[in-house]
DOKOLLO-375362 format. One record per residue: residue number from 0; x, y, z of N, C-alpha, C in turn. Coordinates in pm, 1 decimal, padded with zeros to 6 digits. Layout:
<pts>
@num->NUM npx->X npy->Y npz->Z capx->X capy->Y capz->Z cpx->X cpy->Y cpz->Z
...
</pts>
This chain:
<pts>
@num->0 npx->-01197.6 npy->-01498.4 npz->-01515.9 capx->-01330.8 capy->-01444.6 capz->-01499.8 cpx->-01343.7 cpy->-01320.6 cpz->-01586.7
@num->1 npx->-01462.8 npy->-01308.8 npz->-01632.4 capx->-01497.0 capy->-01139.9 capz->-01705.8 cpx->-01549.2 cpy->-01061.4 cpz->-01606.2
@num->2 npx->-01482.5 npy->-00950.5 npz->-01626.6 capx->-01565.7 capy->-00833.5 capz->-01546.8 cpx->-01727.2 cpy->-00716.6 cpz->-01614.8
@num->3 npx->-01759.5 npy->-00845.4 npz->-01749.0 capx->-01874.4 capy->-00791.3 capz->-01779.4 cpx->-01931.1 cpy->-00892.1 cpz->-01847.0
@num->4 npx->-02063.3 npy->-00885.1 npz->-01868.8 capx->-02151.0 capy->-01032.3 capz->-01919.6 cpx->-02170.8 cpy->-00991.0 cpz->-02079.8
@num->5 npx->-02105.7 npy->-00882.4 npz->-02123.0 capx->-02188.6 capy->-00805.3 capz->-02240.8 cpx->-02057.6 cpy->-00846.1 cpz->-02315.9
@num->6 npx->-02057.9 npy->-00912.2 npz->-02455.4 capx->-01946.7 capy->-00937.9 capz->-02564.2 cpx->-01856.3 cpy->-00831.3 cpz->-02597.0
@num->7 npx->-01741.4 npy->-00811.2 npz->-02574.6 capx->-01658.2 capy->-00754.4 capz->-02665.9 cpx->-01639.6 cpy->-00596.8 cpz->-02555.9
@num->8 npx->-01666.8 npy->-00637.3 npz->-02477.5 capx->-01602.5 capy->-00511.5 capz->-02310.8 cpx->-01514.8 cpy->-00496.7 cpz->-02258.3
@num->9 npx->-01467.2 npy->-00608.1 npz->-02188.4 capx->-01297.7 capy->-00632.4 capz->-02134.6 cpx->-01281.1 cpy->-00772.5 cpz->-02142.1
@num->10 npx->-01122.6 npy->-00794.7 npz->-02151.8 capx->-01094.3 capy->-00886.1 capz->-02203.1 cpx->-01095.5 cpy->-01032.2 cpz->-02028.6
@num->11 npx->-01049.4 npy->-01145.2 npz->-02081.3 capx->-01041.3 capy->-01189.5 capz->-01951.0 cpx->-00936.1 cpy->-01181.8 cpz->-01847.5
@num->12 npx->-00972.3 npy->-01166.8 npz->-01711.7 capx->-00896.9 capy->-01174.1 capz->-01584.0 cpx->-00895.5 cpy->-01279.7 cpz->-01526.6
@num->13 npx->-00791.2 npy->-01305.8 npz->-01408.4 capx->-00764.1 capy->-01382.2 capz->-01334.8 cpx->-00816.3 cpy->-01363.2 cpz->-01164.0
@num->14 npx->-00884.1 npy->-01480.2 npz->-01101.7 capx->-00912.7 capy->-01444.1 capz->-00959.1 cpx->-00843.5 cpy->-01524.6 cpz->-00870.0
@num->15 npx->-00841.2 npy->-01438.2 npz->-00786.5 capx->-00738.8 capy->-01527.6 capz->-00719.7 cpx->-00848.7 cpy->-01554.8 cpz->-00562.0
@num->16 npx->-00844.7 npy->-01696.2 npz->-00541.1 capx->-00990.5 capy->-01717.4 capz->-00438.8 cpx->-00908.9 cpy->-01689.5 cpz->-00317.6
@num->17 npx->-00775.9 npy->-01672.6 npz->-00276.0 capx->-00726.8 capy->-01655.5 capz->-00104.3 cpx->-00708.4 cpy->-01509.8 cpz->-00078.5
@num->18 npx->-00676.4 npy->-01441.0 npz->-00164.1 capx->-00714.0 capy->-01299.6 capz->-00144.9 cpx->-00809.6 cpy->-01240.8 cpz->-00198.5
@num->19 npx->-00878.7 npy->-01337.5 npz->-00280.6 capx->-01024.7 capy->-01237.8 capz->-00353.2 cpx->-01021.0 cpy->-01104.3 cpz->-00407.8
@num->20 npx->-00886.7 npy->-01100.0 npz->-00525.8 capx->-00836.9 capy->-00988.6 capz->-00592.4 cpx->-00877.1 cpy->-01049.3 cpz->-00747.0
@num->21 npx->-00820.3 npy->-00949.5 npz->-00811.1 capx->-00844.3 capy->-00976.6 capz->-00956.5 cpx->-00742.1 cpy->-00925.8 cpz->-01000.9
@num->22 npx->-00696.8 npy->-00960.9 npz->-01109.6 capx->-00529.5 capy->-00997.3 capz->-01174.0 cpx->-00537.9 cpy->-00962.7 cpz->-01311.8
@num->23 npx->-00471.4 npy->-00864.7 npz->-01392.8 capx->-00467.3 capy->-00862.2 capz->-01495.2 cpx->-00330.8 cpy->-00959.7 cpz->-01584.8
@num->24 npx->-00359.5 npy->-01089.5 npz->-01656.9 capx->-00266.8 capy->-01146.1 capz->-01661.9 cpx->-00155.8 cpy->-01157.9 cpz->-01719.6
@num->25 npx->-00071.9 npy->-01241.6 npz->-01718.8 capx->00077.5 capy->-01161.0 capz->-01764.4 cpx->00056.7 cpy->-01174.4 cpz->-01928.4
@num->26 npx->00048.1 npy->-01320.0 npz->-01970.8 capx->00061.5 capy->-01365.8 capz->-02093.6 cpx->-00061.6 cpy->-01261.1 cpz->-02183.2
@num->27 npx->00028.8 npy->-01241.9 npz->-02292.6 capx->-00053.9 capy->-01157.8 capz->-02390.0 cpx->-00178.3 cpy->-01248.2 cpz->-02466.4
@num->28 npx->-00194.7 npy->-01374.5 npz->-02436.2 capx->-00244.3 capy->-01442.2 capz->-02545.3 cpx->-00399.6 cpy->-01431.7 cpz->-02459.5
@num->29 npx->-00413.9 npy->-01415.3 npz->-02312.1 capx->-00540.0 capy->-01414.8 capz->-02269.4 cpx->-00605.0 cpy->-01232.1 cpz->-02273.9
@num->30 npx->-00566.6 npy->-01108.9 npz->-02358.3 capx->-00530.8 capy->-01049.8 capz->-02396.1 cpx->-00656.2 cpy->-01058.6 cpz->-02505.4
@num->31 npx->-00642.0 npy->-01180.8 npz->-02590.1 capx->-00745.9 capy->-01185.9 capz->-02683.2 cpx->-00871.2 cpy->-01265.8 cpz->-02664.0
@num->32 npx->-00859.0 npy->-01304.8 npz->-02507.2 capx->-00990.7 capy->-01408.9 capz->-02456.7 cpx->-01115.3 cpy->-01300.8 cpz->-02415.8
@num->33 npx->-01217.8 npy->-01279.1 npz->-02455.8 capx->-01326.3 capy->-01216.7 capz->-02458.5 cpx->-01367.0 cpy->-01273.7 cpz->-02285.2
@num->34 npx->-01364.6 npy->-01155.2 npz->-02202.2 capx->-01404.0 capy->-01175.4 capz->-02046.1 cpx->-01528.2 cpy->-01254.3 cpz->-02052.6
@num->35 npx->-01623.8 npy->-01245.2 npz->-02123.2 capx->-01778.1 capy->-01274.6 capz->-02143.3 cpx->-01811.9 cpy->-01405.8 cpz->-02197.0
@num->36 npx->-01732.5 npy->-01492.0 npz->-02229.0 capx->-01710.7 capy->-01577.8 capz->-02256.0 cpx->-01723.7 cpy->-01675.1 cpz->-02138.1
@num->37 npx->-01681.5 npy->-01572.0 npz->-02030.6 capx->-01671.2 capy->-01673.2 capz->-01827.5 cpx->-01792.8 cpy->-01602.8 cpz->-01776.5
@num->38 npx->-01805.0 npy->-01520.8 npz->-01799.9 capx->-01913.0 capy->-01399.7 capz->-01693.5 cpx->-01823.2 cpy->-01388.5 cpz->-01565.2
@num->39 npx->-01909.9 npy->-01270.2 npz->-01518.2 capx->-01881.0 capy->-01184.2 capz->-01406.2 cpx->-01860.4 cpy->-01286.8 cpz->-01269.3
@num->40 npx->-01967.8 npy->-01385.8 npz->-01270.8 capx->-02003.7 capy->-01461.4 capz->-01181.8 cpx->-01930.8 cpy->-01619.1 cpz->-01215.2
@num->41 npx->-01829.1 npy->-01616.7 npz->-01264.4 capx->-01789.5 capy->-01726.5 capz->-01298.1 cpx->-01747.7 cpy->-01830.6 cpz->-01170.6
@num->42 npx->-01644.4 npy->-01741.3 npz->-01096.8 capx->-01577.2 capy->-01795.2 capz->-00997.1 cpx->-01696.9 cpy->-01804.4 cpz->-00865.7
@num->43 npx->-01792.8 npy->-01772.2 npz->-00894.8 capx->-01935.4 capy->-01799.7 capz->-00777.2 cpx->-01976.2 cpy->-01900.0 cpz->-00788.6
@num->44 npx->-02008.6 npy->-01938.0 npz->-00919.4 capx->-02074.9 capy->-02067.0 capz->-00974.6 cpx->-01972.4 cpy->-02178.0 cpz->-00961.3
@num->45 npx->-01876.2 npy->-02161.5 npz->-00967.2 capx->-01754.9 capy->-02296.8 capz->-00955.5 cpx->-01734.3 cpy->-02295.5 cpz->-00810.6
@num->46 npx->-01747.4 npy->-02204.3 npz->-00716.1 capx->-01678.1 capy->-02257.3 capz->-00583.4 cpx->-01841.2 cpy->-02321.4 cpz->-00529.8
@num->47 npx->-01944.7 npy->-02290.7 npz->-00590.4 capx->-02070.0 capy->-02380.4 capz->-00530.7 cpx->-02099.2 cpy->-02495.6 cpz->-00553.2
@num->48 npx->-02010.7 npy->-02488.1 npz->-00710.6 capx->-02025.5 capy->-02686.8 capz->-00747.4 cpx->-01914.1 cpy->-02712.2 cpz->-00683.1
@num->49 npx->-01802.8 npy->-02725.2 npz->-00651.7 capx->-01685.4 capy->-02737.9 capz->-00572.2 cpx->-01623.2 cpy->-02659.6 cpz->-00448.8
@num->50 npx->-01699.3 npy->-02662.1 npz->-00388.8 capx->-01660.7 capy->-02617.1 capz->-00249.4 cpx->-01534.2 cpy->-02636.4 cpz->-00226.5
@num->51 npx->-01513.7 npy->-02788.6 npz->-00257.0 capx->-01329.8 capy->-02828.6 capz->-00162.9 cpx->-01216.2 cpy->-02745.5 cpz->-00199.4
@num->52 npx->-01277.4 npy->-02660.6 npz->-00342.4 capx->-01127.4 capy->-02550.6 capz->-00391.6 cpx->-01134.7 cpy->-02459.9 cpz->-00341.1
@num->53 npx->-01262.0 npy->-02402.2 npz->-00222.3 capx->-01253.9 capy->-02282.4 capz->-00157.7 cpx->-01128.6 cpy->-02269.0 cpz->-00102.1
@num->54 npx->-00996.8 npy->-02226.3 npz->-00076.1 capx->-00900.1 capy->-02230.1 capz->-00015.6 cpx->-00944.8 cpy->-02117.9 cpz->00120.7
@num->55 npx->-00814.9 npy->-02247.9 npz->00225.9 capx->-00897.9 capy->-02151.1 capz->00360.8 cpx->-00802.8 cpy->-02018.5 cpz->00352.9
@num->56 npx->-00887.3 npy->-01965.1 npz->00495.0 capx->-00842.1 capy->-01818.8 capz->00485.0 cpx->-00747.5 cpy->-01780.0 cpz->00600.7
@num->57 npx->-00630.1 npy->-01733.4 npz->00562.4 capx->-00501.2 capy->-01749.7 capz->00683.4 cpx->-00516.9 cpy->-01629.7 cpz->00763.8
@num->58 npx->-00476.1 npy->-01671.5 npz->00882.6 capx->-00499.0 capy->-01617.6 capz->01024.8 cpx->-00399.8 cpy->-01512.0 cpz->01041.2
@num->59 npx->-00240.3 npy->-01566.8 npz->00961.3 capx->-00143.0 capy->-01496.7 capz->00962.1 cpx->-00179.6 cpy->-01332.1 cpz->00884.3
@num->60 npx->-00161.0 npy->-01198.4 npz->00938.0 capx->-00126.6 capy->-01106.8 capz->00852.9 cpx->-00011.7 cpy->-01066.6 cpz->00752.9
@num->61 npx->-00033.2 npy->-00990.2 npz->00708.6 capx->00058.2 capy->-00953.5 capz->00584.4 cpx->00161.5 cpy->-00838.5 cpz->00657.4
@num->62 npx->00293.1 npy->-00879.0 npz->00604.8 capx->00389.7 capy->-00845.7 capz->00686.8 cpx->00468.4 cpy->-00736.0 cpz->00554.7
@num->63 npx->00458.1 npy->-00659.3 npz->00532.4 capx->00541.1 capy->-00578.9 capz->00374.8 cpx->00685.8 cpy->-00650.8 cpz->00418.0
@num->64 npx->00756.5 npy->-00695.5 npz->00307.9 capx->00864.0 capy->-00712.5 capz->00298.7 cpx->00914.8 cpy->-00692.3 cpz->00184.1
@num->65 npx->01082.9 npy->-00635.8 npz->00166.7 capx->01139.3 capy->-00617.0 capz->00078.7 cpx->01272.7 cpy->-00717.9 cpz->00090.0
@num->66 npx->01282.1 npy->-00794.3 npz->-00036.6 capx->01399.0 capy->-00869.0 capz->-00063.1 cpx->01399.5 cpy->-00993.2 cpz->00025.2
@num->67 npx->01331.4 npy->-01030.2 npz->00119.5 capx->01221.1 capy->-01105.5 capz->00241.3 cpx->01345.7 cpy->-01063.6 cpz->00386.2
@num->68 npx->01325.0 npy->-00924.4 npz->00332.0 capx->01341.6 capy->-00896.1 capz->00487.2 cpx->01209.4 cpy->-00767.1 cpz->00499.0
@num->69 npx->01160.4 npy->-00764.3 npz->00635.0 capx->01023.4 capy->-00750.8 capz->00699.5 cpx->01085.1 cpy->-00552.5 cpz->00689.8
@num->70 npx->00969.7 npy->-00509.0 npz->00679.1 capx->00990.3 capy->-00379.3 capz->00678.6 cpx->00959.9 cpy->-00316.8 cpz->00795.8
@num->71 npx->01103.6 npy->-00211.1 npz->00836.4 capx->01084.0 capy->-00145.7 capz->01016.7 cpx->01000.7 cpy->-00059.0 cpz->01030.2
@num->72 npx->00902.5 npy->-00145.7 npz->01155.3 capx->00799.4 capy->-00044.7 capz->01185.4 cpx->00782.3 cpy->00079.2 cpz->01242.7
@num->73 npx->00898.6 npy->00129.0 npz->01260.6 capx->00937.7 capy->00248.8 capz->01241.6 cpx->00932.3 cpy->00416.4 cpz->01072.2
@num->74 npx->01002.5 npy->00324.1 npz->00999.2 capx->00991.1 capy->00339.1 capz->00899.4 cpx->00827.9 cpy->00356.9 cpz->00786.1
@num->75 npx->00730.0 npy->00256.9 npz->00849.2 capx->00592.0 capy->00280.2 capz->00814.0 cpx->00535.5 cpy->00380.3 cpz->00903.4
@num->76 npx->00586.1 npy->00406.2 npz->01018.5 capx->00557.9 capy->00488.5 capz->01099.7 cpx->00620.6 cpy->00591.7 cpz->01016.8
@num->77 npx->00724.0 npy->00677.8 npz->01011.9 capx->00739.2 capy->00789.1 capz->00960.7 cpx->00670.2 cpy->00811.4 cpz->00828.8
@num->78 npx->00698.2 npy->00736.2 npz->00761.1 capx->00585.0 capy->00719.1 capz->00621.8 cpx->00441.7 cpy->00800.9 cpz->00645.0
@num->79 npx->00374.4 npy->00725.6 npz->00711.0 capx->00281.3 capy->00792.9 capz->00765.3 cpx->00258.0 cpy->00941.5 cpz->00869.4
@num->80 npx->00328.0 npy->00986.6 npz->00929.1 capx->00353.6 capy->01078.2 capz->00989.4 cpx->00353.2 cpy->01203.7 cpz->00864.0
@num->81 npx->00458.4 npy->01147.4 npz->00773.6 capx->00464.9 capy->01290.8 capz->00658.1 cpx->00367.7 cpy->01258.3 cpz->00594.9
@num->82 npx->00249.1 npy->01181.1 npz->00559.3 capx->00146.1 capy->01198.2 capz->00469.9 cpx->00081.2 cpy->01232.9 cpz->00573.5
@num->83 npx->00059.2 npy->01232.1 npz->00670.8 capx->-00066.5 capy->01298.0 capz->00747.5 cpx->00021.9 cpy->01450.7 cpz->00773.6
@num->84 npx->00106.1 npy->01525.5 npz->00778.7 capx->00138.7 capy->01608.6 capz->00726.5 cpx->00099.3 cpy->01729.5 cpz->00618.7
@num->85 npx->00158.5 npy->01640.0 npz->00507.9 capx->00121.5 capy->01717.1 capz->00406.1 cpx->-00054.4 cpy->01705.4 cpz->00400.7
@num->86 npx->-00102.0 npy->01609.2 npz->00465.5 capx->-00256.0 capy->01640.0 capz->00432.0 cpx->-00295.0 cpy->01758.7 cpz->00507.5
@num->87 npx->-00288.7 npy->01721.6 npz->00644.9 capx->-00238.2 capy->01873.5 capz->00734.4 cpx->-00249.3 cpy->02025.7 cpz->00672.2
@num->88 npx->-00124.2 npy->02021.2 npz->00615.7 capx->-00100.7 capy->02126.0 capz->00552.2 cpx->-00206.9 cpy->02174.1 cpz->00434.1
@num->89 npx->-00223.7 npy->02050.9 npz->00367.1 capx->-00340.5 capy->02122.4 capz->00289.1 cpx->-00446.8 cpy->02140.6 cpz->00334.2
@num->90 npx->-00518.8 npy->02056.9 npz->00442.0 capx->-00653.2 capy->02120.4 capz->00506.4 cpx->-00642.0 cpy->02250.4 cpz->00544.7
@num->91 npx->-00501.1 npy->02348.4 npz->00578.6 capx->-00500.3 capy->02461.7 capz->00638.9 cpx->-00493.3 cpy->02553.5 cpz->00557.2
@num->92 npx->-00421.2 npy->02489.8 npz->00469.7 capx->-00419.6 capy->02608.2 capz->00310.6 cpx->-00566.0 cpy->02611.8 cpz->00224.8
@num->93 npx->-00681.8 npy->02487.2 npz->00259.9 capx->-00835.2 capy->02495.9 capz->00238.2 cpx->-00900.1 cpy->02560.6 cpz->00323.7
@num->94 npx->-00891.1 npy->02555.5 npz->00409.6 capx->-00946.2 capy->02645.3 capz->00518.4 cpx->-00917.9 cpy->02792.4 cpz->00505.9
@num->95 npx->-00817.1 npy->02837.0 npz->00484.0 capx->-00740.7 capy->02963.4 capz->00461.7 cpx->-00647.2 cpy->03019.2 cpz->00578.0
@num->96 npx->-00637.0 npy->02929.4 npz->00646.6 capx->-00542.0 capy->02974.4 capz->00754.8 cpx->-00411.7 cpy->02949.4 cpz->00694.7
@num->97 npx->-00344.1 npy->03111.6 npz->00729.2 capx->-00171.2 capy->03123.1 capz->00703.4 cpx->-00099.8 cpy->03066.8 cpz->00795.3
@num->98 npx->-00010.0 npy->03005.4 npz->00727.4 capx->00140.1 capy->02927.7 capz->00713.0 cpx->00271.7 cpy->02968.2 cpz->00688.1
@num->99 npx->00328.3 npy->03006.0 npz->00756.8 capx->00434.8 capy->02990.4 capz->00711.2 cpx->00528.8 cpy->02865.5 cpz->00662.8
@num->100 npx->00501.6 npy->02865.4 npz->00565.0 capx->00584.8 capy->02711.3 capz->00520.4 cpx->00708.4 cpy->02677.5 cpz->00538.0
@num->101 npx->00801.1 npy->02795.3 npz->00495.2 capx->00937.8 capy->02821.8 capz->00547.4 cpx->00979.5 cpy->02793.7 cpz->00681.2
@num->102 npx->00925.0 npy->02859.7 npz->00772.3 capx->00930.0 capy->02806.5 capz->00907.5 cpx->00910.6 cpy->02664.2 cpz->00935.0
@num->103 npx->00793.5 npy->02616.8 npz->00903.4 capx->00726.8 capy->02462.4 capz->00906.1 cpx->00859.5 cpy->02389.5 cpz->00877.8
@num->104 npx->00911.1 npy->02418.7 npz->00759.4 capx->01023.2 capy->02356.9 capz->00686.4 cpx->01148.2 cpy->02338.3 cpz->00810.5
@num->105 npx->01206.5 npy->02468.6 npz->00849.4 capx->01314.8 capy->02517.4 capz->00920.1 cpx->01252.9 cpy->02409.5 cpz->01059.4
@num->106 npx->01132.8 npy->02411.1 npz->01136.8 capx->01135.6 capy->02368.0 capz->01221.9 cpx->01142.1 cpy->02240.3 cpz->01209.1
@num->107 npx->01118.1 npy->02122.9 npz->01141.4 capx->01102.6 capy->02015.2 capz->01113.4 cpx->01250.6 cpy->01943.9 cpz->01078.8
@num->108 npx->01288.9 npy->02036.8 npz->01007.2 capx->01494.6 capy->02030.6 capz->01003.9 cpx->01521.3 cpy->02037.9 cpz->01113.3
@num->109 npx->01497.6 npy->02110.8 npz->01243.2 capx->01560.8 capy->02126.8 capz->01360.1 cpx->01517.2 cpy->02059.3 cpz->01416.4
@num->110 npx->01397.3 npy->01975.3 npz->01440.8 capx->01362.7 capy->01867.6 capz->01476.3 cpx->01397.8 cpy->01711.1 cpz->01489.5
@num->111 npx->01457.4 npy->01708.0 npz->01354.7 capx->01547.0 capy->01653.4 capz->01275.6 cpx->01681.1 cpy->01657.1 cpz->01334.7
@num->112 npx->01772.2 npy->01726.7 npz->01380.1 capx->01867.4 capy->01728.1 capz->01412.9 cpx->01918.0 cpy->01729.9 cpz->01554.9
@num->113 npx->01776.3 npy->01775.6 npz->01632.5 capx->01784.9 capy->01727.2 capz->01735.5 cpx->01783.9 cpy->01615.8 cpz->01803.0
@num->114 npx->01768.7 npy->01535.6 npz->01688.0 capx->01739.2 capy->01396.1 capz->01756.9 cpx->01898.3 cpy->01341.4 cpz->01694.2
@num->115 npx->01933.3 npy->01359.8 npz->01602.2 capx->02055.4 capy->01335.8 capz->01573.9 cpx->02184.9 cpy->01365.7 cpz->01657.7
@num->116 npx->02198.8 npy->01482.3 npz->01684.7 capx->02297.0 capy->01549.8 capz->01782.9 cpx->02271.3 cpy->01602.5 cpz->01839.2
@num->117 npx->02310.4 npy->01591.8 npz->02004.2 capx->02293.4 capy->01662.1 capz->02110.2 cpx->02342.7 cpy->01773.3 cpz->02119.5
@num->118 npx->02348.7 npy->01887.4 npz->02026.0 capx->02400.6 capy->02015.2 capz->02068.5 cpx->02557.7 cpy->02070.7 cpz->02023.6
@num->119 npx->02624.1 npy->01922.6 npz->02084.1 capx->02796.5 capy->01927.5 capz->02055.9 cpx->02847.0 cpy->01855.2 cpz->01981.8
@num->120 npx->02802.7 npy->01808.0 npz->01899.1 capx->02845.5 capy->01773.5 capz->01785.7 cpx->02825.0 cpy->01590.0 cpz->01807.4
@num->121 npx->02775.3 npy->01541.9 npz->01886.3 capx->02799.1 capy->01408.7 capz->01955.2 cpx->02628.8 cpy->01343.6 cpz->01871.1
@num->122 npx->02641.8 npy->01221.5 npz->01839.4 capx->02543.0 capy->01142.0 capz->01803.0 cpx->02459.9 cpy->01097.2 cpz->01980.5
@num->123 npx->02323.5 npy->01075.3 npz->01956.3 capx->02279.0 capy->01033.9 capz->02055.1 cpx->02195.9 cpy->00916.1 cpz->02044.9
@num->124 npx->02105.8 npy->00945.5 npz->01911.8 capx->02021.4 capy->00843.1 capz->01882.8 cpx->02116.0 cpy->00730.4 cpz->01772.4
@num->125 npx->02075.0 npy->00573.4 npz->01870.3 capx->02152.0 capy->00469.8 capz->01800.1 cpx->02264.0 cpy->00411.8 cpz->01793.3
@num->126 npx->02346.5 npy->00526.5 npz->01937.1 capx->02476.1 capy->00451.7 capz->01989.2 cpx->02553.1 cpy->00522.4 cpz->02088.9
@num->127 npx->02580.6 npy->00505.2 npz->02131.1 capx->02637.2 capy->00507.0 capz->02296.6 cpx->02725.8 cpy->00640.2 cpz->02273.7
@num->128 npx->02712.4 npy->00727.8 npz->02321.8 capx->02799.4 capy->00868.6 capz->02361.3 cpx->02920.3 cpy->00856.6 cpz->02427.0
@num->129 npx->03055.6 npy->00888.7 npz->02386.5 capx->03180.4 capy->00917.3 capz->02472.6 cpx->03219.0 cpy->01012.0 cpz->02497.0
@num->130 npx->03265.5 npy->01000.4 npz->02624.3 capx->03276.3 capy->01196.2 capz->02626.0 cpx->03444.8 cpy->01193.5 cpz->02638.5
</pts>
């Protein structure tokens, strides 16, 4: 498909109808295919004369995986925790309210380690304590 009807704008893309994204493609040779050549509306006009290629639309969600093992939702959880953070932090440094950052820092390390070791040197989180 082109992403413009006007000659010589961008070159052509790829659509993809089950996620309804657009793809810049690998091979260099479509690279020299003039987008305008398909129009904008290309892939509109073909799924109305052919409906049956509409591909259906899956129920299943999208699961991030790396290497096809599923990523711990834990892990997207902390992810998120430090970007809402640092956004945090900058709404307060826009606002003008003081920070000590140093501290922020120091407490978040100790936070950190509290969950790691109980005090005496002993692991707590993730496996069984012997005394």
């Amino acid at each position: 498909m082109g992403l413009s009807d006007v000659p010589y704008q961008k070159s052509v893309k790829l659509y993809c109808a089950r996620c309804e994204d657009i793809y810049n493609p690998k091979s260099s040779r479509h690279a020299q295919i003039d987008g305008a050549y398909f129009g904008a509306s290309f892939h509109n006009i073909l799924f109305q004369v052919y409906p049956a290629l509409i591909p259906q639309k899956s129920r299943r969600r999208y699961e991030p995986r790396i290497f096809g093992f599923r990523v711990h939702a834990g892990a997207a959880l902390a992810r998120w925790q430090a970007e809402e953070r640092v956004e945090m932090r900058k709404r307060l440094k826009e606002g003008g309210v003081a920070i000590d950052t140093n501290k922020l820092f120091i407490e978040d390390a100790e936070a950190n380690d509290s969950e790691v070791n109980d005090g005496a040197g002993r692991a707590t989180a993730g496996g069984d304590t012997t005394k």
